[in-house]
C-alpha positions as CSV (number, residue, x, y, z in Angstrom):
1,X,-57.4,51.4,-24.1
2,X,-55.8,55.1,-25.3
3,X,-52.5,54.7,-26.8
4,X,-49.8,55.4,-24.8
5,X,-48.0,58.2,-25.6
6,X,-45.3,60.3,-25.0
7,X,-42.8,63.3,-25.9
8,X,-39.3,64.6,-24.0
9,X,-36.9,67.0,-24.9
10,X,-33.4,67.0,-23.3
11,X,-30.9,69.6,-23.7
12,X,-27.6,70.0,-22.2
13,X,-24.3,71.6,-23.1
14,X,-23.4,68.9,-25.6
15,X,-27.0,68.0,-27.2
16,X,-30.1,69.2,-27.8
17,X,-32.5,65.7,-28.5
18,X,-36.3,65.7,-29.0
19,X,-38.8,62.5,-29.3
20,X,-41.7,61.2,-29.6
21,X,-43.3,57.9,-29.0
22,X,-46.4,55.9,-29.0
23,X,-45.9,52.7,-27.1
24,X,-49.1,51.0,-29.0
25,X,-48.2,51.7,-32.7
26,X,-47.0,50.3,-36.1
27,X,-43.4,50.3,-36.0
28,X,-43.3,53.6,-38.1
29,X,-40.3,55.8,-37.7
30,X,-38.5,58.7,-38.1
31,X,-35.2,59.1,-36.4
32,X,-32.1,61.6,-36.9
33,X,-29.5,60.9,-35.3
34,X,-26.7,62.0,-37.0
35,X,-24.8,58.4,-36.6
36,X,-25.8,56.7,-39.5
37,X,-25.7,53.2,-38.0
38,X,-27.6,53.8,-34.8
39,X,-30.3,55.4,-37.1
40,X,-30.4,52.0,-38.8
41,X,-30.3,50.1,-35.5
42,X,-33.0,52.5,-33.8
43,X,-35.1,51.4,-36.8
44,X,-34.7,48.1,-36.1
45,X,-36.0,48.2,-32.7
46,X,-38.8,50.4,-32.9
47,X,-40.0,48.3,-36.1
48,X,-40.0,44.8,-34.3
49,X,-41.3,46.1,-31.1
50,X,-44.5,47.8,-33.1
51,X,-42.7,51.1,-31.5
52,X,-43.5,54.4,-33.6
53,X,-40.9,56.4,-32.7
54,X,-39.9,60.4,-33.9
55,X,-36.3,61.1,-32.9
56,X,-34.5,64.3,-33.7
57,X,-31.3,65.1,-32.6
58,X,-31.1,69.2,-32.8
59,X,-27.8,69.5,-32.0
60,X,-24.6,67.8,-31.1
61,X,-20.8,67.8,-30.0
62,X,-20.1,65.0,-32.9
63,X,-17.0,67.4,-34.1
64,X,-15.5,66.2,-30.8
65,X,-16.5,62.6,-31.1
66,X,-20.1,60.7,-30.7
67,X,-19.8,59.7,-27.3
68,X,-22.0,62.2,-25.9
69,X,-24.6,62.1,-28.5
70,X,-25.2,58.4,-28.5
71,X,-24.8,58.4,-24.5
72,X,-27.6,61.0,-24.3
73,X,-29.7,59.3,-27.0
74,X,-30.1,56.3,-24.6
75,X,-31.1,58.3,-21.8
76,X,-33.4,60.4,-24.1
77,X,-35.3,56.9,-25.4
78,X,-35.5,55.7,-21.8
79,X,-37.4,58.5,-20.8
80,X,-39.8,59.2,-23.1
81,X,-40.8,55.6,-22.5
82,X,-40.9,55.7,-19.1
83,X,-43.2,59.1,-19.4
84,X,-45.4,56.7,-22.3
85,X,-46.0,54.1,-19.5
86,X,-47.0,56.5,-16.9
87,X,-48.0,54.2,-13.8
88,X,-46.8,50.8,-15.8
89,X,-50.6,49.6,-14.8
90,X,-51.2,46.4,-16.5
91,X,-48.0,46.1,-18.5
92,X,-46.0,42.4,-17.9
93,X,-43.0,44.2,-17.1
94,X,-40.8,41.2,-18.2
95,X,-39.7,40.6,-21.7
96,X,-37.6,37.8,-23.3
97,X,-36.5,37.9,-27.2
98,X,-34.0,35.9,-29.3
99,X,-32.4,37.5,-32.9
100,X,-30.3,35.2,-34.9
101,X,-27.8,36.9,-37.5
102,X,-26.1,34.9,-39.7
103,X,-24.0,32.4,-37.0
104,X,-24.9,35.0,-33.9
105,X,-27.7,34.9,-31.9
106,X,-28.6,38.0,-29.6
107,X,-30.8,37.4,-26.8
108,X,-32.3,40.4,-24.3
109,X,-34.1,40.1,-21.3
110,X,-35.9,43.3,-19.8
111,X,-37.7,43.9,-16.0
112,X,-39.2,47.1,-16.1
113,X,-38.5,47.3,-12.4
114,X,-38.3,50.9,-11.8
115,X,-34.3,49.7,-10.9
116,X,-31.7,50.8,-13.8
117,X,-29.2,48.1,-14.6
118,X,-27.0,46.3,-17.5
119,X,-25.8,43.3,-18.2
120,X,-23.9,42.8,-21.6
121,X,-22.6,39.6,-22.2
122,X,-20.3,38.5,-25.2
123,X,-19.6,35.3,-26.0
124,X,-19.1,32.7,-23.2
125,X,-16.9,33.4,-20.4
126,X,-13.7,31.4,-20.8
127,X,-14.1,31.3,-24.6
128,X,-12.1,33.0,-27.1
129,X,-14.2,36.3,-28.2
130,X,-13.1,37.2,-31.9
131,X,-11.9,40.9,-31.8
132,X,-14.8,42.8,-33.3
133,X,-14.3,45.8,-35.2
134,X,-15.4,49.5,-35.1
135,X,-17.9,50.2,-38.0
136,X,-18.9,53.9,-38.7
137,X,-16.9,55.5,-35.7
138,X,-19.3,53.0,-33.5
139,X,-17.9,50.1,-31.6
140,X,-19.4,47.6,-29.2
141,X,-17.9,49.9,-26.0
142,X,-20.6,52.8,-27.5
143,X,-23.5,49.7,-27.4
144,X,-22.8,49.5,-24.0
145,X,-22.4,53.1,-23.4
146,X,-26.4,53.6,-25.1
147,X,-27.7,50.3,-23.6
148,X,-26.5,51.4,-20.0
149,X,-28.2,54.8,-20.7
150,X,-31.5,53.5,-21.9
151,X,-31.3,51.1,-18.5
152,X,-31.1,53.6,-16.3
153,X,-33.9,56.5,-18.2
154,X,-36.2,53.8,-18.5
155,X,-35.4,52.5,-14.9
156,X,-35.3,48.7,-16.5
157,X,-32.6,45.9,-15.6
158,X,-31.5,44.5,-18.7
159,X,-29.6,41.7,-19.7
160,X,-27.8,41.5,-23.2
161,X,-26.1,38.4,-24.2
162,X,-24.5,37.9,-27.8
163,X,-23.5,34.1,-28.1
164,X,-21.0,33.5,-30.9
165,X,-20.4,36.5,-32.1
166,X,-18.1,37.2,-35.0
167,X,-15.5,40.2,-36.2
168,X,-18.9,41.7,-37.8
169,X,-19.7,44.8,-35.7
170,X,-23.5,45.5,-37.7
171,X,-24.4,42.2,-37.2
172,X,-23.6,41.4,-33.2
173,X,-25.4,44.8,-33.1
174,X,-27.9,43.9,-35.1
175,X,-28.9,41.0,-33.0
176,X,-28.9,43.3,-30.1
177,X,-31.4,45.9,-31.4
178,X,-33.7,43.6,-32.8
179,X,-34.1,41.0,-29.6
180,X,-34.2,44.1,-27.6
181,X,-37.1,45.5,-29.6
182,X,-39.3,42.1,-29.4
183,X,-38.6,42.1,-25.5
184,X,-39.6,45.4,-25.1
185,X,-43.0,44.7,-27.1
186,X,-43.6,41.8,-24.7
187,X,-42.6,43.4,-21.4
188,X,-45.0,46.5,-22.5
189,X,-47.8,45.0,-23.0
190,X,-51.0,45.0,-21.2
191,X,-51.7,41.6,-19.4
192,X,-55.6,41.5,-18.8
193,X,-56.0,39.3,-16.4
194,X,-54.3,42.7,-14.5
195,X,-55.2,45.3,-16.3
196,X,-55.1,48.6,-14.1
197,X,-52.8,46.8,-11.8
198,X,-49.3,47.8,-11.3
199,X,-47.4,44.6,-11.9
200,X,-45.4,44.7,-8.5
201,X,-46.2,43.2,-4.8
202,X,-44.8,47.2,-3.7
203,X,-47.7,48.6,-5.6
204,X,-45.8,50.8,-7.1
205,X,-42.7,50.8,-10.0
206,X,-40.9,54.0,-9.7
């Protein structure tokens, strides 16, 4: 099978983003960003999902303040995979990972469904969440800001759930990253018993 591969460039008023990926690597990386602790956390993912990923963000409104560079990162990573898996023939198009941190555990479940959609969860509903803190002008409202922008460039339904999560924002988003990474390495993989087969009864994931 040819690796799948592929490259987008995005540029809008606010950012100007180039990447490039290859689906079937090594986990090899080389990211710019420009927010320190996404670069870390991009890292993350594209080393446990085997991803190799180049990303270079050209140029950005971060004088202003980083939403629109981390909101248009997501989009920008959701596409180029999207292009990398062309058709989606023969991937298993679901993925289920666990990443324990410490006392938290991050769990991620992906459908590469052609249907864009998030679902962060933290903690347990009708428990007390501890109040977790902004690190490195990023805070848990800008994880769901990327992780709803990946969603919907990818065209995925994901489901992100951080059980016990503490005041520690690196390391409930640490959890994230890396769970989502090893569920994205299972949902994009080739099944063989259906290889060449788009994994939907519509024929089609679009």
């Amino acid at each position: 099978m040819s690796q799948r591969k592929g490259t987008l460039e995005r540029k809008s008023k606010e950012t100007e983003i180039k990447a490039e990926l290859n689906v079937d690597g090594t986990g090899q990386t080389k990211i710019k960003t420009n927010i320190g602790i996404l670069d870390h956390m991009l890292e993350l993912f594209s080393f446990h999902g085997h991803f190799d990923l180049n990303l270079d963000v050209q140029k950005a409104d971060l004088e202003i303040d980083i939403h629109h560079t981390n909101e248009d990162i997501g989009i920008v990573l959701g596409k180029v995979f999207k292009k990398a898996l062309d058709e989606k023939e023969g991937i298993r198009r679901f993925g289920t990972a666990f990443s324990p941190m410490e006392n938290t555990l991050g769990r991620s479940v992906v459908d590469i469904s052609g249907r864009g959609y998030l679902t962060l969860q933290i903690g347990v509903p009708g428990e007390d969440v501890p109040t977790i803190k902004d690190q490195e002008d990023y805070s848990m409202n800008y994880l769901e800001h990327f992780l709803e922008s990946f969603a919907h460039g990818l065209g995925a339904t994901i489901n992100v759930q951080i059980s016990q999560p503490n005041e520690d924002l690196h390391t409930n988003i640490e959890t994230v990253f890396k769970s989502l990474g090893l569920a994205m390495d299972q949902a994009t993989q080739i099944d063989t018993r259906r290889e060449g087969v788009v994994p939907s009864t519509k024929g089609i994931i679009d």
